[in-house]
C-alpha positions as MATLAB code, in Angstrom:
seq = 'XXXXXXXXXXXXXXXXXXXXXXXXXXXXXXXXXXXXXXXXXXXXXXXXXXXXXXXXXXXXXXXXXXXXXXXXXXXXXXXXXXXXXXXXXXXXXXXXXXXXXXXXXXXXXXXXXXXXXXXXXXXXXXXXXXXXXXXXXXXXXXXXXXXXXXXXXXXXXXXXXXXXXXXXXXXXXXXXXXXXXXXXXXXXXXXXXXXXXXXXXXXXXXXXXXXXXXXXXXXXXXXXXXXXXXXXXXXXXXXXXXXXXXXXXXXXXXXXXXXXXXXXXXXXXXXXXXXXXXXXXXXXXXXXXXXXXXXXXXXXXXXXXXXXXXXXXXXXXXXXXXXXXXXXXXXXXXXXXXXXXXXXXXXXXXXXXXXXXXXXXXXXXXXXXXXXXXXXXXXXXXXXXXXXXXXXXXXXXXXXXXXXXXXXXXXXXXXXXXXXXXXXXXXXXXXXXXXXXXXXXXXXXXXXXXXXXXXXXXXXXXXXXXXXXXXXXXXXXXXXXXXXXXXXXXXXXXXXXXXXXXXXXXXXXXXXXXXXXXXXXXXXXXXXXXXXXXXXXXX';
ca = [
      -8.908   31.708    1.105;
      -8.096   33.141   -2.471;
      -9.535   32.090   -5.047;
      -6.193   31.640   -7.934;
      -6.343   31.293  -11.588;
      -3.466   28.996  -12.888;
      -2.375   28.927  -16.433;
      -0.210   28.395  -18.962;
       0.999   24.529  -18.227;
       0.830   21.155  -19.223;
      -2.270   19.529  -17.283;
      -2.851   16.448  -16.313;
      -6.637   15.788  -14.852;
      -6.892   12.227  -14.703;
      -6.403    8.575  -15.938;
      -4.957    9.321  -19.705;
      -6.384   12.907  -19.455;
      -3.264   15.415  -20.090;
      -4.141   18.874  -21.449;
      -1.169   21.152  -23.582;
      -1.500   24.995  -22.874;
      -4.349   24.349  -20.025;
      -5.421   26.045  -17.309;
      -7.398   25.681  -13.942;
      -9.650   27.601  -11.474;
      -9.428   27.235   -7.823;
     -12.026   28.471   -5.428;
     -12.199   27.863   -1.645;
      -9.293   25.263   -2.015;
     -11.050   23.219   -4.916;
     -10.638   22.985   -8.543;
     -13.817   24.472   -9.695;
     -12.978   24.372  -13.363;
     -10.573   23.057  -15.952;
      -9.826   23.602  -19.436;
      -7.978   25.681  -22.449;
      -5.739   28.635  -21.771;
      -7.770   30.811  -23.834;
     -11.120   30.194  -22.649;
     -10.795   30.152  -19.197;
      -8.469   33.607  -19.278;
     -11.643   34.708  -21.070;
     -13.747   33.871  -18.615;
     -11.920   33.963  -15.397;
      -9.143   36.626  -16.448;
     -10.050   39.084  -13.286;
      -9.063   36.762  -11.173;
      -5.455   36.699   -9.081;
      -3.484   34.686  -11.954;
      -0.741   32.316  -11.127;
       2.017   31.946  -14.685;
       2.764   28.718  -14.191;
       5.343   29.193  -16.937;
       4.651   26.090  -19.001;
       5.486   23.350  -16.465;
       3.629   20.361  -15.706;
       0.999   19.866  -13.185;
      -0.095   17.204  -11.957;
      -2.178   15.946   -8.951;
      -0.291   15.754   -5.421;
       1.341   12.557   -5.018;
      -0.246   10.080   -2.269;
       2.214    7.713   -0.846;
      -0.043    5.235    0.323;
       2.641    3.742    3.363;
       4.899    5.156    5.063;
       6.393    6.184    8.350;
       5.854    9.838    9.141;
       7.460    9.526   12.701;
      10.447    6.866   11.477;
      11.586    9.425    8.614;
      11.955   12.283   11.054;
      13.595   10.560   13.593;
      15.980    8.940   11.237;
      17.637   11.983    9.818;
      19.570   11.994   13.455;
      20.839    8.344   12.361;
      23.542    7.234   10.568;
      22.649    5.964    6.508;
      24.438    3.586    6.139;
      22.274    2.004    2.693;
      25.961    2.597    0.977;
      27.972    0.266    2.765;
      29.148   -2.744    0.666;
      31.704   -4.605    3.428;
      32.668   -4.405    6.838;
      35.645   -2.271    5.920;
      33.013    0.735    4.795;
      31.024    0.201    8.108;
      34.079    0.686    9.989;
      34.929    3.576    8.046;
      30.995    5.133    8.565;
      30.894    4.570   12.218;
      34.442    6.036   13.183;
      33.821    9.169   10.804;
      30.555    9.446   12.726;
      31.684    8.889   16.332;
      34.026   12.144   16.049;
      30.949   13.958   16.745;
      28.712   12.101   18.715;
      28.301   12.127   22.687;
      30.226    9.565   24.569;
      26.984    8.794   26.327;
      24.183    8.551   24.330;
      22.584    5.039   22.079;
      23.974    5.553   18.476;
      21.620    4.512   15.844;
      22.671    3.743   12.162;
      19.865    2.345    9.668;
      19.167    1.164    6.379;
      22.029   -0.999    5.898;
      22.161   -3.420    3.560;
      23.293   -6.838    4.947;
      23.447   -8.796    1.779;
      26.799   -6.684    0.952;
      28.445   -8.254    3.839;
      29.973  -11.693    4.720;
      28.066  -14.132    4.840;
      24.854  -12.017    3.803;
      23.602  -11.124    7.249;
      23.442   -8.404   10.352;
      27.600   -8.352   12.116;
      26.662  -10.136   15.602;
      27.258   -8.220   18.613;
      31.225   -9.268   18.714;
      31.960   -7.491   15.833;
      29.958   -4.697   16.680;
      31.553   -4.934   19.935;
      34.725   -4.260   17.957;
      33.547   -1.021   16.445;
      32.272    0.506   19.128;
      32.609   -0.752   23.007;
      31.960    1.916   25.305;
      28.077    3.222   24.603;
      25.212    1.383   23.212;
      25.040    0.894   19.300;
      22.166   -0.422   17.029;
      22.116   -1.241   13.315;
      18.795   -1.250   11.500;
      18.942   -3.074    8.803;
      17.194   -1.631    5.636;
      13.493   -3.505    6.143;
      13.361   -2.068    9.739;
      12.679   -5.699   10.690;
      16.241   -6.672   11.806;
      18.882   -5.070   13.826;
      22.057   -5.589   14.999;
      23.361   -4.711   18.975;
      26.478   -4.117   20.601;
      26.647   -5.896   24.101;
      26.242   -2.303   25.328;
      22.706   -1.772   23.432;
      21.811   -5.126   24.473;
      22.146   -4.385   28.339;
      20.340   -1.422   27.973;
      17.814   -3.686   26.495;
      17.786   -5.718   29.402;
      18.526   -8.772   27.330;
      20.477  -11.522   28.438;
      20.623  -15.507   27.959;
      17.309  -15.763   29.819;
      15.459  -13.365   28.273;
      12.394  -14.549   26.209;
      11.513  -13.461   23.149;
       8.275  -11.754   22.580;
       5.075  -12.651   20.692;
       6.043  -12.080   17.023;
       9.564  -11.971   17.177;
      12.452  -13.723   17.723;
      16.014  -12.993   19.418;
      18.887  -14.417   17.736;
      21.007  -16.409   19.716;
      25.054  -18.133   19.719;
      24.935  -21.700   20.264;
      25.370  -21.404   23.838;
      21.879  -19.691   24.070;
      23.790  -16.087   24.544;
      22.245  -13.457   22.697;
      24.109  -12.407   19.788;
      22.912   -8.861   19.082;
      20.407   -9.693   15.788;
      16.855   -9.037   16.931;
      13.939   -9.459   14.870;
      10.674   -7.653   14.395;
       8.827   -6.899   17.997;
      11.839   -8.049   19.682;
      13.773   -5.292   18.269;
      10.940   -2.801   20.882;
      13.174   -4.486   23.650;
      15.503   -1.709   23.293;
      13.116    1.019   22.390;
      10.870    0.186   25.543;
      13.989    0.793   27.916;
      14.373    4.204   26.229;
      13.195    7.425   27.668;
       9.956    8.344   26.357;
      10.060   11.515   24.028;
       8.040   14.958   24.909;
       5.444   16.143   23.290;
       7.224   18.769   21.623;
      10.106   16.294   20.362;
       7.148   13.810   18.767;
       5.712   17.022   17.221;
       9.012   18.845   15.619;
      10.210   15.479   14.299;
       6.808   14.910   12.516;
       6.964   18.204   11.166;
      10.605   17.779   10.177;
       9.728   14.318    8.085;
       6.675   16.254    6.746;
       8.970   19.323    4.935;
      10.726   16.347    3.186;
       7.457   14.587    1.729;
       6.032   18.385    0.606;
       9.328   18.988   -0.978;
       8.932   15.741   -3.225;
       5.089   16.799   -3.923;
       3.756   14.286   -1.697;
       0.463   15.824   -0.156;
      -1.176   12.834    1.232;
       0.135    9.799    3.001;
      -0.856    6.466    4.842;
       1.030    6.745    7.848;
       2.151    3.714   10.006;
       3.204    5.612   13.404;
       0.533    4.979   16.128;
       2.533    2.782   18.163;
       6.388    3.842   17.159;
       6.873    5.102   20.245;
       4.338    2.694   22.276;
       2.490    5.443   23.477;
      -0.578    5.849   21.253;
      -2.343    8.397   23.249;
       1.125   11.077   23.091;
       1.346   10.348   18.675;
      -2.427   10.913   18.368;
      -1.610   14.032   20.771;
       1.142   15.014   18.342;
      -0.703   14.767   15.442;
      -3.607   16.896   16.485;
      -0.573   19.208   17.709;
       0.490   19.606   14.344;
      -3.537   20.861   12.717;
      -3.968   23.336   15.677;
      -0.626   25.088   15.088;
      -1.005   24.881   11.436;
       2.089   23.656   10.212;
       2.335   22.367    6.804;
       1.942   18.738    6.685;
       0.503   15.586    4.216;
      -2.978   14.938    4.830;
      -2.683   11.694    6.744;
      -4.704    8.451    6.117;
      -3.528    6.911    9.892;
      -2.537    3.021    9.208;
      -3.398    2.015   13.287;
      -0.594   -1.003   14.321;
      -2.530   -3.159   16.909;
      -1.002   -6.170   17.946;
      -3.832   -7.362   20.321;
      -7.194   -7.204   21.404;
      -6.667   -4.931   24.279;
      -5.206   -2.492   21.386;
      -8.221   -2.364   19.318;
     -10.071   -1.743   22.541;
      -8.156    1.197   23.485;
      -8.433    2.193   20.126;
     -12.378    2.177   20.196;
     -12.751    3.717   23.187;
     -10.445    6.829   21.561;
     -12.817    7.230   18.559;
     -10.451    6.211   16.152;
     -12.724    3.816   13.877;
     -12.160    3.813   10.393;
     -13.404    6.693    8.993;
     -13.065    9.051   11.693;
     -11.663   12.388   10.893;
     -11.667   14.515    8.011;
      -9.116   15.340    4.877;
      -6.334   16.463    7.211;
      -6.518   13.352    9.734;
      -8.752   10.036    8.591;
      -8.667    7.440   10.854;
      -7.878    4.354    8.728;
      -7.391    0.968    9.131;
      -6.096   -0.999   11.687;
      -2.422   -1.981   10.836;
      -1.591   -5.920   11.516;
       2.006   -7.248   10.959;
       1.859  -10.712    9.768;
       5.740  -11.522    8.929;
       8.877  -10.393    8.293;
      10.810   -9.024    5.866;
      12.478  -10.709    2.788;
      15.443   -8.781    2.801;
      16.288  -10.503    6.507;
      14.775  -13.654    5.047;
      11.635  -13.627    7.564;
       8.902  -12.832    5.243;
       6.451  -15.997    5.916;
       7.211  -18.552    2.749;
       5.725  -22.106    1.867;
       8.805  -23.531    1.269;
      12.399  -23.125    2.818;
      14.855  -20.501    2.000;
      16.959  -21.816   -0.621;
      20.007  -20.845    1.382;
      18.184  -23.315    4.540;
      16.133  -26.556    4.716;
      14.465  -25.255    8.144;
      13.886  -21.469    7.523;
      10.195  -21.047    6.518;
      11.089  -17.674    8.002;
       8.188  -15.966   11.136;
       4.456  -16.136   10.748;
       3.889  -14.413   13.215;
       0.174  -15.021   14.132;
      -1.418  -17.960   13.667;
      -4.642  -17.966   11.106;
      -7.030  -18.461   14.389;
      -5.725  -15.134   15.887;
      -5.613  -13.338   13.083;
      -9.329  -14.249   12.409;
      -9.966  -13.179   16.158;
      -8.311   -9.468   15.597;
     -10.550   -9.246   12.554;
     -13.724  -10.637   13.566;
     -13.158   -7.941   16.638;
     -12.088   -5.275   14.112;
     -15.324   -5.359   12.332;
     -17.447   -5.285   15.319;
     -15.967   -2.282   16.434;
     -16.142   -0.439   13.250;
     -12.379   -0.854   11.999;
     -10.791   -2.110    8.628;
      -7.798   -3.987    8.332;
      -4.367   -3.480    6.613;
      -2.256   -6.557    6.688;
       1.503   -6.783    5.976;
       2.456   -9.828    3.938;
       5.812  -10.243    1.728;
       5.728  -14.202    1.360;
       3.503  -16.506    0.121;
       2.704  -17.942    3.628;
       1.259  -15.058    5.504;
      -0.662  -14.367    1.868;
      -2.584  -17.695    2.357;
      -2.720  -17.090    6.089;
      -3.906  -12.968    5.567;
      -6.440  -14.276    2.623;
      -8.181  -17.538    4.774;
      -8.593  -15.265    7.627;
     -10.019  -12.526    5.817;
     -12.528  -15.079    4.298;
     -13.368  -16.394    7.062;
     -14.176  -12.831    9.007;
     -16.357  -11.494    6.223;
     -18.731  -14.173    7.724;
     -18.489  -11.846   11.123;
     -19.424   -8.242    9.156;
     -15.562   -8.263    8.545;
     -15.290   -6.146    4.997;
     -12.672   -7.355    2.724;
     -12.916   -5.199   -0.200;
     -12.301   -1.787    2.553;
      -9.658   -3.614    4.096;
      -6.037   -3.743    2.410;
      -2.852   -5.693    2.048;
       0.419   -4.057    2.624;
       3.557   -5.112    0.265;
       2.176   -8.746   -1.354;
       5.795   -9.256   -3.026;
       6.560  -13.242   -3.091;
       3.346  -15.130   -4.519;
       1.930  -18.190   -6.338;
       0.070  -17.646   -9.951;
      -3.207  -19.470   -7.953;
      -2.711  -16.384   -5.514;
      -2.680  -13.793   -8.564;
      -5.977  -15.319   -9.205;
      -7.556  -14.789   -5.904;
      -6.781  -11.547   -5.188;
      -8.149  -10.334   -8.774;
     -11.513  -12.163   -7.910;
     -11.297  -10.582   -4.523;
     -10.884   -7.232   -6.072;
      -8.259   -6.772   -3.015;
      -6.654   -3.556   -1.991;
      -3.142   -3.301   -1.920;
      -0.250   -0.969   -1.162;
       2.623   -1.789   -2.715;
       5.933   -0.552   -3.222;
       7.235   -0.886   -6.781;
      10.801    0.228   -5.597;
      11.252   -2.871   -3.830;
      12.126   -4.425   -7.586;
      14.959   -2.285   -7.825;
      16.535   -3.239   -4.186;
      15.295   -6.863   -4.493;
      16.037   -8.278   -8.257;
      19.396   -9.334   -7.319;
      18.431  -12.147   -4.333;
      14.713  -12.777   -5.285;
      15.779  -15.854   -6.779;
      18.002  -16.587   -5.018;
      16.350  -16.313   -1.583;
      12.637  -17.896   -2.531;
      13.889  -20.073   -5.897;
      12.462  -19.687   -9.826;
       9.298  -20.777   -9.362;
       8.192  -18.502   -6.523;
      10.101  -15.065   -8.471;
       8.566  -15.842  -11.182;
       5.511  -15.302   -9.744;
       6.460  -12.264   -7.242;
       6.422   -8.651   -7.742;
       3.562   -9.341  -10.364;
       1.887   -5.526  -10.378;
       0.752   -5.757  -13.926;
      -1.027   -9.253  -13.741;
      -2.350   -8.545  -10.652;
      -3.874   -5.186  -11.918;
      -4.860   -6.550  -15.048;
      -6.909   -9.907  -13.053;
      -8.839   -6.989  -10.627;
      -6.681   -6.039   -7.865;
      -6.514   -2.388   -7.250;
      -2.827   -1.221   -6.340;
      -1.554    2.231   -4.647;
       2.053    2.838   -4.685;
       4.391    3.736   -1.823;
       7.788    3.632   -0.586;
       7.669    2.484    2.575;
       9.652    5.386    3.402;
      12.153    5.697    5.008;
      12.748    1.838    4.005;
      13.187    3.093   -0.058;
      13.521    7.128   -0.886;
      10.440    9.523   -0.871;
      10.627   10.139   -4.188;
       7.566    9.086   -5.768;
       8.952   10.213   -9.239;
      11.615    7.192   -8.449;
       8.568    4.523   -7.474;
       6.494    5.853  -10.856;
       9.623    4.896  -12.713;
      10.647    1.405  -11.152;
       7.157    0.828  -11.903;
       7.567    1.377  -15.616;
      11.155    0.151  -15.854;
      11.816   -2.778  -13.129;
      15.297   -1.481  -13.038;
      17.603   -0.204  -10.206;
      19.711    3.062  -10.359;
      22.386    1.695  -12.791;
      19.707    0.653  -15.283;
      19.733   -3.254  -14.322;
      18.923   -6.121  -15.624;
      19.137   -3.963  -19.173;
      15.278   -5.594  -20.257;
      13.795   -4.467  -16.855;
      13.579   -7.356  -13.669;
      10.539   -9.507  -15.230;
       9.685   -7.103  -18.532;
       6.132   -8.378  -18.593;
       5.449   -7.077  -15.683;
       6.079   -3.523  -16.595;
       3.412   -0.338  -16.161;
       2.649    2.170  -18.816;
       3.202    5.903  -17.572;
      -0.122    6.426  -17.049;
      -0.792    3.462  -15.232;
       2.127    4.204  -13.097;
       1.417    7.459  -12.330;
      -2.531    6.406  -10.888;
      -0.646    4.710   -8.182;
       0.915    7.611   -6.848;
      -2.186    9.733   -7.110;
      -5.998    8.567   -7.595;
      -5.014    4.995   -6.640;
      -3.882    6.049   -3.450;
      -7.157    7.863   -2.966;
      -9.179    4.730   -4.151;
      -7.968    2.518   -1.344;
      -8.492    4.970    1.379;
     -12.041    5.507    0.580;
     -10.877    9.166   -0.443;
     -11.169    9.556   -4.082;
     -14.846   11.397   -4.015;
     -12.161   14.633   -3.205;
      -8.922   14.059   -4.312;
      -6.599   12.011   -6.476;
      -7.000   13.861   -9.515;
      -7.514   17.593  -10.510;
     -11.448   17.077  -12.212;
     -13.714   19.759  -10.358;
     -14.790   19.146   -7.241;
     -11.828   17.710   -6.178;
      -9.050   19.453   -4.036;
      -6.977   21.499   -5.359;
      -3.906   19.562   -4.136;
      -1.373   19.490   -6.764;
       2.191   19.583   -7.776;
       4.367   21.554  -10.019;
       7.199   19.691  -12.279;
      10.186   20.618  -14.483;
       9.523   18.656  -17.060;
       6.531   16.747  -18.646;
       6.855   12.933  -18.135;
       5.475   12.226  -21.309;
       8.776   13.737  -23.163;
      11.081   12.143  -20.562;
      12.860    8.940  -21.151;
      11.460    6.385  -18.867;
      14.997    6.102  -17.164;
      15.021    9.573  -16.574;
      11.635   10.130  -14.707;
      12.987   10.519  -11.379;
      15.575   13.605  -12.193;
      12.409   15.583  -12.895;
      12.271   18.279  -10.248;
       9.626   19.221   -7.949;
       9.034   23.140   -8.504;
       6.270   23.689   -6.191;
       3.842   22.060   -4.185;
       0.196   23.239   -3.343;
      -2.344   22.019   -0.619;
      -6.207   23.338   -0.592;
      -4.699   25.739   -3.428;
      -2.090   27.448   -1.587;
       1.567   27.129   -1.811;
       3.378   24.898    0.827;
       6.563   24.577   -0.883;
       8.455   26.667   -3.747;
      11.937   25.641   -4.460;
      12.221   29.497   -6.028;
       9.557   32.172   -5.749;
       8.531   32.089   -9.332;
       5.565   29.721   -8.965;
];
């Protein structure tokens, strides 16, 4: 490996460290030594040099949940996160179908269903009246709702009889017809009657997702993909695949969905316990779905939707089950991450954690995933818990609009609260849930700092005192991300010792107005010191 000096740029090491006209040696794939231009030319000026021209560099941004396998396999779909009315889904799909096989499932995702009447997924009739002759499904933009033709929903094998699984739920007419909206695991109704993808298909579409996190100067990620194609054995396959042909990928911090004992047993008996791996594949956590979705008004709450005196939306384990997944995850080595989004499956996610750490279960290694709708009391516990949590600060720009309107004022005014809950203990790591919001971390660090969506709305920022200074910001898209995966001993930030994992920008965010974060541009990209994306062959 070469061993690189880089100079001539705007550095930033760490937490409130930035250096002007710094420079940095890399040996053997590590920083090895920081520091002014001058001096370490003077010392280190034999060296293979790298101009980096004046630019800013920063370390590699760590999205700390995502969907590796989801993102790949979505750029085959349909976007449809710009459709405002039926009219512009019509439009979409039609445009689409002109080159699509007659014969093959159609997927579109990432709509938006709050943009069309009546604020939820079209049911299968209208649907039915888009397309009737091949099998159609709608994602909606949380990936926990979607929306079937009657075509789709035969292929699913679902019918009037047809019971809904274990944490999830099949939306049904009056008549007890299915009427195309499935929710969370019922939704793997369809994908379980699908044809199971090779080897090489899993493999190229991870690699394809992968170019498109490197490009945005992502170079580590917590990756929720294990059982997205319910065949855990063929993804752990794929990624090992993509380390012995050497293709250029994030180092991957593997977020394990279990949804039963028998899971976590299979999972044991595979090696894959926390902690097993090294800084290209670490076996993380064991990934638990607790609820829905607030966007498709599932996400677990203590009191109804304002739009519905019976919708507390899905819990969708009870606390006694949850508490048995645990207790079995820490006697098998594992930690946990648990989704929540409302205030229900917070209580439920916190009392069973509580009640585990009496069984060797380790809260402060385990994480929670999302934590948007809360209480003030909650706030307060998971500061004194000094909990983990991966959130995703562009959620504020998608959400501001319904929060209210959806949970009510007293619950929003609690929600979304990263600076309080930072300031009482927590620790947060950003992400984008990708490919729920963009991959741009550059567009998460500055929803962070703004609480504003892409038109600059609300002008103050959605709940102002909730804000994040740059810096603050920026730690959850690097060293935080480390923090939570046990990781930050060797990367995070660019002090020596750590990897040299970094990323090269157009402009320095200190000079940039907050607003205008995210049209900074990603020059280059570097892993263990080399270069794994350029977007010009300067740098």
């Amino acid at each position: 490996m070469n061993n690189r000096l880089f100079y001539n740029c705007n550095l930033r090491k760490a937490y409130n460290d930035w250096e002007e006209d710094a420079a940095f040696l890399v040996k053997n794939g590590r920083v090895v030594a920081t520091g002014n231009k001058s001096s370490l030319l003077g010392e280190w000026g034999d060296l293979p040099k790298v101009d980096l021209k004046g630019k800013t560099v920063t370390a590699g941004f760590n999205d700390s949940h995502l969907h590796l396998y989801q993102l790949g396999k979505d750029i085959q779909a349909l976007d449809l996160s710009d459709v405002n009315s039926l009219s512009e889904l019509k439009t979409k799909i039609v445009k689409w179908l002109e080159n699509k096989d007659s014969d093959k499932l159609l997927r579109a995702v990432r709509l938006h269903d709050q943009n069309l009447p009546g604020g939820r997924l079209p049911d299968r009739k209208v649907l039915d009246n888009l397309v009737d002759d091949r099998p159609l499904i709608i994602t909606r933009a949380c990936y926990h709702a979607a929306a079937l033709n009657s075509k789709a929903l035969e292929l699913a094998n679902i019918n009037k009889n047809t019971e809904a699984p274990e944490s999830g739920r099949i939306g049904r007419y009056k008549d007890g017809r299915p009427d195309g909206r499935l929710y969370d695991s019922a939704i793997d109704l369809l994908e379980d009657n699908l044809p199971k993808p090779e080897p090489e298909s899993v493999v190229k579409t991870l690699v394809s997702a992968s170019k498109k996190l490197l490009a945005q100067g992502i170079t580590s990620v917590g990756t929720d993909d294990l059982n997205a194609i319910n065949r855990p054995d063929l993804m752990l396959s794929a990624y090992n695949k993509l380390i012995e042909n050497r293709d250029s990928f994030p180092r991957l911090w593997l977020q394990q969905r279990v949804n039963s004992l028998k899971e976590i047993e299979w999972l044991n008996k595979n090696n894959c316990q926390t902690g097993q791996g090294d800084y290209w594949k670490l076996h993380g956590p064991l990934k638990i779905m607790l609820d829905g979705s607030l966007g498709a008004r599932t996400a677990a709450l203590s009191k109804p939707y304002s739009s519905s005196n019976s919708n507390y939306g899905d819990l969708l384990l009870t606390e006694n089950k949850l508490i048995n997944l645990l207790n079995t995850a820490a006697e098998y080595g594992f930690t946990a991450a648990i989704h929540v989004i409302g205030d229900k499956a917070l209580d439920t996610a916190l009392n069973a954690m509580e009640k585990a750490s009496e069984n060797g279960f380790e809260i402060n290694e385990s994480l929670l995933i999302h934590c948007q709708i809360s209480r003030k009391e909650q706030l307060s516990r998971l500061g004194d818990l000094n909990m983990n949590l991966a959130i995703q600060p562009a959620f504020v720009a998608t959400d501001w609009k319904f929060v209210e309107k959806y949970v009510g004022k007293d619950l929003a005014s609690n929600s979304y609260a990263w600076k309080s809950l930072i300031d009482k203990g927590a620790c947060l790591a950003g992400s984008s849930d990708a490919p729920i919001e963009p991959i741009n971390p550059l567009w998460g660090i500055q929803t962070a700092i703004t609480r504003q969506d892409k038109d600059n709305k609300p002008a103050a920022g959605w709940r102002p005192d909730e804000k994040l200074e740059l810096d603050m910001a920026w730690d959850l898209f690097t060293s935080a991300g480390a923090m939570i995966s046990g990781e930050n001993n060797y990367k995070g930030d660019l002090k020596p010792g750590q990897l040299a994992d970094f990323v090269v920008l157009s402009d320095n965010p200190n000079k940039v107005p907050a607003e205008n974060i995210s049209d900074i541009k990603v020059t280059a990209t570097y892993q263990h010191g080399e270069k794994v994306y350029s977007d010009s062959e300067s740098i």
